[in-house]
KEKE-3310 file (N, C-alpha, C; in steps of 0.2 Angstrom, whole numbers, plus 5000, padded with zeros to 4 digits):
npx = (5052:5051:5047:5060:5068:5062:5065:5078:5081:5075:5083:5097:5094:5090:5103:5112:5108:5109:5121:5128:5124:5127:5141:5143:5137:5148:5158:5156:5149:5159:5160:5147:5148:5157:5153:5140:5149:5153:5145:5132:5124:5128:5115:5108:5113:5105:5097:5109:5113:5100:5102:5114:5110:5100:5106:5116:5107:5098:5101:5098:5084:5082:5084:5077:5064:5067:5066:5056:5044:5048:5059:5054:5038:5040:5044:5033:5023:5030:5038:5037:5029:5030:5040:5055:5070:5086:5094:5109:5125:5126:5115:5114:5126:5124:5112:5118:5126:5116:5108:5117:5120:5111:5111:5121:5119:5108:5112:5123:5115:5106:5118:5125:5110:5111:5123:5121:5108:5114:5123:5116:5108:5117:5119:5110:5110:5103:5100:5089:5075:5073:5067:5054:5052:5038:5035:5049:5060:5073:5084:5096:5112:5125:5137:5151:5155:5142:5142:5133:5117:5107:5098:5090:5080:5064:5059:5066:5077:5084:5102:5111:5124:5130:5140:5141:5129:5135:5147:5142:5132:5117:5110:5120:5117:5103:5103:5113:5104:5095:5100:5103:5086:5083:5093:5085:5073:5074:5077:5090:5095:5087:5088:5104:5103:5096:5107:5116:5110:5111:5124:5139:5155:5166:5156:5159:5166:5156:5146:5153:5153:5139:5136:5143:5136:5125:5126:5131:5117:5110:5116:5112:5099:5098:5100:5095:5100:5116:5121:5114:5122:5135:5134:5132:5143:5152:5150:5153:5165:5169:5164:5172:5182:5181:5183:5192:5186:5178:5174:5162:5144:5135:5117:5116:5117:5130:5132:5148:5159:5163:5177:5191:5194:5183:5175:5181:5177:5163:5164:5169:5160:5149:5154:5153:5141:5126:5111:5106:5110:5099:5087:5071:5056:5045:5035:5042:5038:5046:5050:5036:5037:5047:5042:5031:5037:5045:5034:5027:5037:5038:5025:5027:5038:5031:5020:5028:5032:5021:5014:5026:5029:5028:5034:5045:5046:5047:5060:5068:5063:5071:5084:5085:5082:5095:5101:5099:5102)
npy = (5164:5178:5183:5179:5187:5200:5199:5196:5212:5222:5221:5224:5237:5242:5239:5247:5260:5262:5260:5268:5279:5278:5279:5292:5298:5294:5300:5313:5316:5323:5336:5341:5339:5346:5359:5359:5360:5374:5383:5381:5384:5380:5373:5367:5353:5342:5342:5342:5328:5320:5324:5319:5305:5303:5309:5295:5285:5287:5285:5269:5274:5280:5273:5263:5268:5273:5263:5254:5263:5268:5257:5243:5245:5251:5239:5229:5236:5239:5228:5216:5203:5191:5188:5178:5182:5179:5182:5192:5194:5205:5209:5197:5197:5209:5206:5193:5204:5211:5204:5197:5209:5211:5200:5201:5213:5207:5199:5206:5212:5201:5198:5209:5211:5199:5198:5212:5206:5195:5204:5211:5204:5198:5209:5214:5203:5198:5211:5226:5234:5253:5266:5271:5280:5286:5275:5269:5259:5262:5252:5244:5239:5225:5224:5235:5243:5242:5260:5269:5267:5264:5254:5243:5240:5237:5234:5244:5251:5259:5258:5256:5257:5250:5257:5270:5275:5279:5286:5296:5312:5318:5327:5326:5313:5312:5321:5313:5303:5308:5312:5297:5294:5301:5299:5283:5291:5299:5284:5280:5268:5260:5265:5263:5246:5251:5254:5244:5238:5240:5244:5248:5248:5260:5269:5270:5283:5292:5287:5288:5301:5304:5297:5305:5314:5312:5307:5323:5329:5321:5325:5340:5338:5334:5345:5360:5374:5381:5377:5363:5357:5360:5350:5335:5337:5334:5321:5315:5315:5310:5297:5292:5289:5279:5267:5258:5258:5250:5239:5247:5242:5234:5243:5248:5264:5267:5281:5283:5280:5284:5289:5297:5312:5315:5314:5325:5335:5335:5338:5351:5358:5357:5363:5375:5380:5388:5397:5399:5387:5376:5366:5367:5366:5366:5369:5381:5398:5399:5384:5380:5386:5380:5368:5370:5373:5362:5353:5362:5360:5345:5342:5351:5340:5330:5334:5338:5325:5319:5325:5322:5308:5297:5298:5297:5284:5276:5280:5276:5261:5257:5260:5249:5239:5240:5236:5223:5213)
npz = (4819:4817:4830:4838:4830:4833:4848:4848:4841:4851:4862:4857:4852:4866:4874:4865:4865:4881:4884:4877:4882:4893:4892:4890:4903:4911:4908:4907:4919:4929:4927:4930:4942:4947:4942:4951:4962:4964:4961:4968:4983:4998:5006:4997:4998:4997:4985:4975:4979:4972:4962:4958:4960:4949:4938:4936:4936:4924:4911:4910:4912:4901:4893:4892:4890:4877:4871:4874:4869:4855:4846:4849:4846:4831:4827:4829:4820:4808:4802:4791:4794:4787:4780:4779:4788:4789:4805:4811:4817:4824:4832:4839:4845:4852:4858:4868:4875:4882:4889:4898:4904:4913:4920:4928:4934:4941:4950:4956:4963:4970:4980:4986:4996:5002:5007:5017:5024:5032:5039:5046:5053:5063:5069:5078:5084:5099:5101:5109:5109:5110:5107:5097:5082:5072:5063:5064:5072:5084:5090:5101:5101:5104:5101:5095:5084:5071:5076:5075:5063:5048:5043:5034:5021:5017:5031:5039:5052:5066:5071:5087:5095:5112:5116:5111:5114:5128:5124:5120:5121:5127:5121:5107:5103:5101:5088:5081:5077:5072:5059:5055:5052:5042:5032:5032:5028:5017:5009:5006:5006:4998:4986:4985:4983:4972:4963:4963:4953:4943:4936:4931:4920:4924:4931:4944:4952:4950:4960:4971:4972:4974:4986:4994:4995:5000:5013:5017:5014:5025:5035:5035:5036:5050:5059:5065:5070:5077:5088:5088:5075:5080:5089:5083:5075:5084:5089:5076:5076:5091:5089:5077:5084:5092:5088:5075:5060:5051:5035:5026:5025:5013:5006:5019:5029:5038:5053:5053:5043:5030:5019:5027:5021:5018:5029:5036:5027:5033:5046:5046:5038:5047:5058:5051:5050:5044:5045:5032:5028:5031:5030:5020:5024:5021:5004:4995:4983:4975:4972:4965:4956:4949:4947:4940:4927:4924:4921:4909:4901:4897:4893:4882:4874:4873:4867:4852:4851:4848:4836:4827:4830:4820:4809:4815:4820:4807:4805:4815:4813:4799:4805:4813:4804:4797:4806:4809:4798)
capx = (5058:5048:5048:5067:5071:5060:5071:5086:5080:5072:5090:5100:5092:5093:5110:5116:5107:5109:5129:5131:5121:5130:5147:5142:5138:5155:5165:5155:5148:5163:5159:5142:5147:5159:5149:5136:5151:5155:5137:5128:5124:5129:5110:5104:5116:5101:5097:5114:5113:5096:5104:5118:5106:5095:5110:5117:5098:5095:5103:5094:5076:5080:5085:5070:5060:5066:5066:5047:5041:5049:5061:5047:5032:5043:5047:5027:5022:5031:5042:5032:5029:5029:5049:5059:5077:5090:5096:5112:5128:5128:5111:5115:5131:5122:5108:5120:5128:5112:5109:5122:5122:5104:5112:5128:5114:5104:5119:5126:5110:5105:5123:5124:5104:5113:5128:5116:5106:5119:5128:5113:5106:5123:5125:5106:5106:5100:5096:5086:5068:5075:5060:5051:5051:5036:5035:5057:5061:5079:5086:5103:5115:5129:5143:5155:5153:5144:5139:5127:5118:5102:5098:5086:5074:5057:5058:5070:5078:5092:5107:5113:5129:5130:5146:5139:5126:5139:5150:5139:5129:5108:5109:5123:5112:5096:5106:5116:5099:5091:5105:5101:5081:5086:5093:5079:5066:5075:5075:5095:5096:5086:5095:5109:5100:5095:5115:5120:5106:5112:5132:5141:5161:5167:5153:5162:5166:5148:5143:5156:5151:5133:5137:5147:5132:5119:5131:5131:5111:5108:5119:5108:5092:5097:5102:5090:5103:5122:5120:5114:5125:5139:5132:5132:5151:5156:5148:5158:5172:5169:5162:5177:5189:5178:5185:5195:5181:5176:5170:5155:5140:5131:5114:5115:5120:5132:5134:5154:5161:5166:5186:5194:5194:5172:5172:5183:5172:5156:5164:5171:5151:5146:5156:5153:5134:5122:5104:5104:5110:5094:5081:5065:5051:5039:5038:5040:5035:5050:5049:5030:5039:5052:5038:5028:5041:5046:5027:5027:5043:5034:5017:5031:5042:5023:5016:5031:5034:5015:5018:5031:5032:5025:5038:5052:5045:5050:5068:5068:5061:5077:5090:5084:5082:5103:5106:5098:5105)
capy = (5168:5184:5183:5180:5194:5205:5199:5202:5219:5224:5220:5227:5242:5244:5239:5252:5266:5260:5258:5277:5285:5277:5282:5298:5299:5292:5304:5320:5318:5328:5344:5344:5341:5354:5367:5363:5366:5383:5387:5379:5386:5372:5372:5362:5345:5337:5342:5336:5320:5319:5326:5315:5299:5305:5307:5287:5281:5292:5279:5264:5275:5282:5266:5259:5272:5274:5254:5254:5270:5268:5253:5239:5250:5251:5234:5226:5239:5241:5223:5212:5194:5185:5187:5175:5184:5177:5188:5195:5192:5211:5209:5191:5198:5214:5204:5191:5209:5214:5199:5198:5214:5211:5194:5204:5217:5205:5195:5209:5216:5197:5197:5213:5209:5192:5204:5217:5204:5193:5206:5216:5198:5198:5217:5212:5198:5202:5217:5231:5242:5259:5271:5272:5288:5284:5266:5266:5258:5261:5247:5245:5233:5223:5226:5240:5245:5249:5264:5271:5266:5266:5249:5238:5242:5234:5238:5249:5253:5263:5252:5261:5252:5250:5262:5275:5278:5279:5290:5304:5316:5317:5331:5323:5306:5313:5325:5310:5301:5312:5311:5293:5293:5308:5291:5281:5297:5297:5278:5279:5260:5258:5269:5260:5242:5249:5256:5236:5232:5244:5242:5247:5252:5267:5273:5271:5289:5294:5282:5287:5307:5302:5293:5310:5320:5310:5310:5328:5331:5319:5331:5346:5339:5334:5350:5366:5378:5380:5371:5357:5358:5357:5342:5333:5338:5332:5316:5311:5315:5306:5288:5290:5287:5274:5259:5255:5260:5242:5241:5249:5236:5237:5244:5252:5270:5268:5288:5286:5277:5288:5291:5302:5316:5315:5317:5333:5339:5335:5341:5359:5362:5358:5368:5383:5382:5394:5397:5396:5380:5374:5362:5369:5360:5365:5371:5389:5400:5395:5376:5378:5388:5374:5361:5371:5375:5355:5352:5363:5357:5339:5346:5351:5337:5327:5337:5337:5318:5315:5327:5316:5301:5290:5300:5293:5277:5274:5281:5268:5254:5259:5258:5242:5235:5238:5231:5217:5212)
capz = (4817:4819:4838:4838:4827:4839:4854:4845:4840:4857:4868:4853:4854:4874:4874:4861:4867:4886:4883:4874:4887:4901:4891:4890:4909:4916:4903:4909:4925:4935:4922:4933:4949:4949:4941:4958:4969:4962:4959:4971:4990:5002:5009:4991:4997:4996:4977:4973:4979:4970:4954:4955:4957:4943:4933:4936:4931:4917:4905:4911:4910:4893:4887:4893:4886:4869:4868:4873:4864:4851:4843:4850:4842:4826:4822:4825:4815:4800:4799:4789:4797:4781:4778:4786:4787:4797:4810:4807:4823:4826:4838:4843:4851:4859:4864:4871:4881:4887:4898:4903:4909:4917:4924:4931:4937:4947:4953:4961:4969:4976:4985:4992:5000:5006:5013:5022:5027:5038:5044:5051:5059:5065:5074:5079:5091:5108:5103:5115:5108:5114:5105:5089:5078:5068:5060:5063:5078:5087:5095:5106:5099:5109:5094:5097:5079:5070:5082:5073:5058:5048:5041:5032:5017:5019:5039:5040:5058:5069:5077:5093:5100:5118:5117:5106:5118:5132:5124:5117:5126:5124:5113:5101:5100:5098:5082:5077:5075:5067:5053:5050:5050:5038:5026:5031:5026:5008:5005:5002:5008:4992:4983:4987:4980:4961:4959:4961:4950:4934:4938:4922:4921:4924:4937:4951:4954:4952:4963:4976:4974:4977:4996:5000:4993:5002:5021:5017:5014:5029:5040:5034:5038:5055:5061:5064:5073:5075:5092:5084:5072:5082:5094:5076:5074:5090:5089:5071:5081:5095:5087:5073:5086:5095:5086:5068:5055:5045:5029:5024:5023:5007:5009:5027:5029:5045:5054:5053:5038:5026:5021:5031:5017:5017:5036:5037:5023:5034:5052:5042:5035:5053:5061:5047:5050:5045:5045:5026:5026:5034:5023:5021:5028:5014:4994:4992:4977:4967:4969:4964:4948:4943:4946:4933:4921:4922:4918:4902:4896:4897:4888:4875:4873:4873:4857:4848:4851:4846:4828:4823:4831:4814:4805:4822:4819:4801:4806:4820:4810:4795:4808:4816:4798:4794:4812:4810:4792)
cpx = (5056:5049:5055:5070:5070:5067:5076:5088:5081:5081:5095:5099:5093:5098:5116:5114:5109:5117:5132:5128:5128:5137:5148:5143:5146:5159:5162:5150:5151:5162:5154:5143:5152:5159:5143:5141:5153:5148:5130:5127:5124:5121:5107:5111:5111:5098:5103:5113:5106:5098:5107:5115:5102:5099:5112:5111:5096:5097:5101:5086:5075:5080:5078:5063:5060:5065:5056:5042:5043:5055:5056:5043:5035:5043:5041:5024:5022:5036:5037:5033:5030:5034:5051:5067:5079:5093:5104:5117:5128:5122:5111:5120:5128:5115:5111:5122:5122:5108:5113:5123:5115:5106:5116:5123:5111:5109:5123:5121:5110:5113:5125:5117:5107:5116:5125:5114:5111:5122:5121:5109:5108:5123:5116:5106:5106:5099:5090:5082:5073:5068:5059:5051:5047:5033:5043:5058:5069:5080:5094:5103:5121:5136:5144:5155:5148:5140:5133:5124:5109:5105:5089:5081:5066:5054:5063:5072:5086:5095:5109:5119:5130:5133:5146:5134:5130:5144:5147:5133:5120:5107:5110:5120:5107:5099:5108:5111:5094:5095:5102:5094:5082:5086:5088:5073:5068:5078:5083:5097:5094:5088:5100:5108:5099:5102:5117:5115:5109:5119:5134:5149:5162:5162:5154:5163:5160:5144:5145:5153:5143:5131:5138:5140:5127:5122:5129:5123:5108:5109:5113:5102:5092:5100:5097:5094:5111:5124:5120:5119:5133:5140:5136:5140:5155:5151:5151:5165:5175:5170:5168:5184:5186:5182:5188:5189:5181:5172:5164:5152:5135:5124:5111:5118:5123:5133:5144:5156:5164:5174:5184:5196:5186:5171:5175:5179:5165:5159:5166:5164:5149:5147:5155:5146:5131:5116:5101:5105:5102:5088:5076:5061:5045:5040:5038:5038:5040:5050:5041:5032:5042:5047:5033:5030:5043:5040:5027:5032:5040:5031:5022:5032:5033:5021:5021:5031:5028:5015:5022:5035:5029:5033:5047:5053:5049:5057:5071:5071:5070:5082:5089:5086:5090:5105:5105:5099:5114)
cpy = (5176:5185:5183:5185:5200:5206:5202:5209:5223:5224:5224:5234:5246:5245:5247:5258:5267:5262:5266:5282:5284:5277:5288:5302:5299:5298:5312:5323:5326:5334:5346:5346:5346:5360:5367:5363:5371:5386:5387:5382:5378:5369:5367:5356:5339:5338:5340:5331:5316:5319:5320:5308:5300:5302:5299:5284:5285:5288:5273:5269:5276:5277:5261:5264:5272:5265:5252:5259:5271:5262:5246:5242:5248:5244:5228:5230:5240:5233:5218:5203:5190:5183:5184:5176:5181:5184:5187:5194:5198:5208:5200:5195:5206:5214:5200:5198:5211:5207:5197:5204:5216:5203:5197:5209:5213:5199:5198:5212:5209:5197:5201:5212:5203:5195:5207:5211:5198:5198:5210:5211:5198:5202:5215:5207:5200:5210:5221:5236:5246:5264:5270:5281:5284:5275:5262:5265:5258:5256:5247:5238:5230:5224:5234:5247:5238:5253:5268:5271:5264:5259:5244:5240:5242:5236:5240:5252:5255:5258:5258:5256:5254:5258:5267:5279:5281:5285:5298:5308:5314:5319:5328:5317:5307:5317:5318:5304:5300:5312:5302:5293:5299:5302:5289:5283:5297:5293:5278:5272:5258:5259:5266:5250:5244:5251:5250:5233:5234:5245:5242:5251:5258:5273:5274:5279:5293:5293:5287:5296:5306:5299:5300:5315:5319:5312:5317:5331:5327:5324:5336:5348:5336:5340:5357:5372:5377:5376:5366:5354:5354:5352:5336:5332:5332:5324:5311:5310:5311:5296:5287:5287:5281:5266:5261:5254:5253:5244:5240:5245:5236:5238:5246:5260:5271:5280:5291:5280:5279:5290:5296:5310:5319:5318:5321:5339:5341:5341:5348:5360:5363:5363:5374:5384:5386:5390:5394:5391:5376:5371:5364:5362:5361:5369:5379:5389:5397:5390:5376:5380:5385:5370:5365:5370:5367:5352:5355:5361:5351:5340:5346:5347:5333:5330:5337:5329:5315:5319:5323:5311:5294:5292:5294:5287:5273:5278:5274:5263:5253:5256:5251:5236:5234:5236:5223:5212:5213)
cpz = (4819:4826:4840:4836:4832:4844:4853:4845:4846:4861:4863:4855:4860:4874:4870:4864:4878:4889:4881:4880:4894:4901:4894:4899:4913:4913:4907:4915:4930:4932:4927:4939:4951:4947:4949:4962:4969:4961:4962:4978:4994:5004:5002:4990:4994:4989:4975:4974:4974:4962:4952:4953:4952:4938:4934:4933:4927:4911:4905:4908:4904:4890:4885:4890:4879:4867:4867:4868:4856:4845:4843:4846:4832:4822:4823:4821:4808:4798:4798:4793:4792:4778:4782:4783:4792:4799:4812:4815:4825:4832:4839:4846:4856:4864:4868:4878:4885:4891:4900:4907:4915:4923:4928:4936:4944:4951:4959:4965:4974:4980:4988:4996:5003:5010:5019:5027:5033:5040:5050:5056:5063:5071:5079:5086:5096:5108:5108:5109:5113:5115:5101:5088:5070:5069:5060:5070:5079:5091:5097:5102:5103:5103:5096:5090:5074:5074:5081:5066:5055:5043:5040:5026:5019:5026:5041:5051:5060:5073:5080:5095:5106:5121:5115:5111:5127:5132:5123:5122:5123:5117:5105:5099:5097:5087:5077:5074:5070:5060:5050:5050:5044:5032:5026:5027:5015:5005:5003:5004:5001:4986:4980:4982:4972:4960:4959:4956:4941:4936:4931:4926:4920:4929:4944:4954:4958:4957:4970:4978:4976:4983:4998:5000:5001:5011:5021:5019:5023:5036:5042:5036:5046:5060:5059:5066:5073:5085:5091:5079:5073:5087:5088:5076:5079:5090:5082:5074:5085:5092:5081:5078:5092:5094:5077:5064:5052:5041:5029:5022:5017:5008:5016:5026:5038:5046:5050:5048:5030:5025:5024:5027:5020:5025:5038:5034:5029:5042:5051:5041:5043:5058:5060:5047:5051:5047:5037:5023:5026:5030:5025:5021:5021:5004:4996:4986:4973:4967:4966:4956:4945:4943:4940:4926:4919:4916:4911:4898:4895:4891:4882:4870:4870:4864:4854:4848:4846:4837:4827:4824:4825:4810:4809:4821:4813:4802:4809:4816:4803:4797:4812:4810:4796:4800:4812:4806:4793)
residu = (UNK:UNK:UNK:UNK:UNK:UNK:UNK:UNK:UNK:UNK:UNK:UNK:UNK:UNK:UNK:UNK:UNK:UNK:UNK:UNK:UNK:UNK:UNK:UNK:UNK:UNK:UNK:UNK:UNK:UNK:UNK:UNK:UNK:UNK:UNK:UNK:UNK:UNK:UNK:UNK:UNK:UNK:UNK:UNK:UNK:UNK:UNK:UNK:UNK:UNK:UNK:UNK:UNK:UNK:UNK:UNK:UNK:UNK:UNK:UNK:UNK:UNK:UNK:UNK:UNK:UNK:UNK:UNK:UNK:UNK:UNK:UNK:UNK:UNK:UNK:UNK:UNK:UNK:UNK:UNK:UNK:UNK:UNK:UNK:UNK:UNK:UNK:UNK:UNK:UNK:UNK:UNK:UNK:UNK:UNK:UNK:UNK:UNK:UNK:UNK:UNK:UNK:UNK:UNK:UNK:UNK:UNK:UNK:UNK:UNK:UNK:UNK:UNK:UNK:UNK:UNK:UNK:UNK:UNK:UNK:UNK:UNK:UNK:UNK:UNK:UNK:UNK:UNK:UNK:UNK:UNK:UNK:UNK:UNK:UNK:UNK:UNK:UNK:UNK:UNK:UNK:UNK:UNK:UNK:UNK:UNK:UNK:UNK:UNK:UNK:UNK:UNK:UNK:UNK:UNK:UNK:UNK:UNK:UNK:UNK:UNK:UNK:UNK:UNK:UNK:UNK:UNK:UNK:UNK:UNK:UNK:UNK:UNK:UNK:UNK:UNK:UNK:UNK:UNK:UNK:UNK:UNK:UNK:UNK:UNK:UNK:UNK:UNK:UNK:UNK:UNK:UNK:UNK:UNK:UNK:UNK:UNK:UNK:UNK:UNK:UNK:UNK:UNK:UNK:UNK:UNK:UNK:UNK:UNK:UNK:UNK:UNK:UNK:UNK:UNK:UNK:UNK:UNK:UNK:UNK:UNK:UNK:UNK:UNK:UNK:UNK:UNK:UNK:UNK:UNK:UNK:UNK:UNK:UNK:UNK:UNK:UNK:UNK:UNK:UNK:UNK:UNK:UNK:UNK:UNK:UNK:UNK:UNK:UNK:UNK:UNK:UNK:UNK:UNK:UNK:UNK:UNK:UNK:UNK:UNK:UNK:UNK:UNK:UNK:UNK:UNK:UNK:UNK:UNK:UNK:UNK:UNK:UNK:UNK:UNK:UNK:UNK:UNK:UNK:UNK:UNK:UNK:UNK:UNK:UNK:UNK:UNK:UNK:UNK:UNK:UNK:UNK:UNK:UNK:UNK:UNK:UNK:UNK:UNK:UNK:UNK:UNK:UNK:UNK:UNK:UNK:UNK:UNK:UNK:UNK:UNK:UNK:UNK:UNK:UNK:UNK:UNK:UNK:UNK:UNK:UNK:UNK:UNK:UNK:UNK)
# end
């Protein structure tokens, strides 16, 4: 009965704190993102997109945090084993939600991974090695679309369609390339896999501004000049009017597949290209000084946690005890 109670607790606890976080997120997400578009220089796309996935998993890792760190901790410690209470329908129905929300979870990851996986078999067969960049091999595909496109997690590689290399110039390929190892380099294929793992209502927006973010940042990092720049431009241009767009395959980052709204946004930046758009290749002094300041905020959070986490514990264990009753 002891062991059951735990469970109950354990999933109760996640669920409630899991559920209020990931209200909170959906309710006040757009407050952020459009204080970084009024406050933000276009050059930190790729900190956006980092922010915004941070924020969507930040409900998941707290929940998981405060569940281990603290409602777990609580309830071998101070609930006695020798009481046999029954367990009360509040944490039967919120542990029933929280498998369900880990079944719903891993239900929608394996059928987007089935997805990716037959369609990218699919755009694959008879494929052509072109070149490797690295460990990422590009290969020529006989499908029309999609024209260009970064695909696979584990081996990861670039789809080239016959027609994509036919219509764009050297420069605008090598650019247009450079945008998806760009994806590849920041794992958003992955990315892309833990959002169908933690799938909650109401995050759709968030989701959707975090595709535009990442498009945007991929852009930024495949451009060094306003030549390039405009290569880039002229290559979404080109391949969007190549063939009737098809829906975006889950886990790939095709070049062109964005509404028609996202790909005026990206070909206006391209076109308005500066120098200080341009992603730094290494840390400067101020990123050495937020990673410090991150660091001492930790330390803080750290010693005050360790001061009155016995005290935390016994709140915990209280509010566990009326949930579970």
């Amino acid at each position: 009965m002891f062991a059951a109670r735990l469970v109950a607790v354990t999933f109760s606890g996640f669920v409630l704190v899991y559920g209020g976080l990931s209200l909170a997120v959906s309710c006040g997400w757009r407050r952020f993102w459009l204080y970084s578009q009024r406050h933000s220089a276009r050059r930190s796309a790729h900190l956006l997109a980092d922010s915004l996935f941070g924020l969507r998993l930040f409900p998941l890792l707290a929940a998981v945090a405060v569940t281990l760190a603290f409602t777990v901790p609580s309830f071998l410690l101070l609930e006695p084993r020798s009481i046999d209470e029954p367990i009360g329908i509040a944490p039967l129905l919120l542990g029933l939600c929280g498998l369900l929300l880990a079944g719903f979870g891993a239900l929608n990851a394996a059928r987007a991974v089935k997805t990716a996986s037959r369609a990218i078999t699919a755009w694959t067969n008879e494929s052509k090695l072109m070149e490797s960049h690295g460990k990422i091999p590009v290969v020529r595909i006989s499908r029309v679309v999609p024209a260009l496109a970064a695909a696979g997690i584990l081996r990861p590689r670039i789809l080239i369609s016959g027609a994509a290399e036919f219509l764009l110039t050297e420069k605008e390929l090598q650019t247009a390339v450079r945008h998806e190892l760009a994806h590849v380099r920041r794992r958003d294929n992955l990315k892309k896999l833990l959002l169908r793992l933690v799938g909650f209502p109401g995050m759709a927006g968030l989701e959707a501004a975090w595709l535009e973010a990442t498009e945007l940042a991929a852009d930024d990092a495949a451009v060094f000049n306003a030549r390039e720049a405009l290569d880039l431009a002229a290559a979404l241009i080109k391949l969007s009017r190549l063939a009737p767009a098809e829906a975006q395959v889950d886990l790939t980052a095709a070049l062109v597949h964005s509404p028609v709204a996202v790909m005026n946004v990206r070909v206006e930046r391209l076109i308005a290209w500066n120098e200080e758009r341009r992603v730094p290749t290494h840390r400067g002094y101020s990123s050495w000084c937020a990673a410090g300041c991150a660091a001492g905020v930790a330390l803080a959070l750290v010693a005050g946690l360790a001061l009155t986490y016995s005290a935390l514990l016994l709140r915990v264990h209280t509010a566990t005890e009326w949930l579970v009753r």
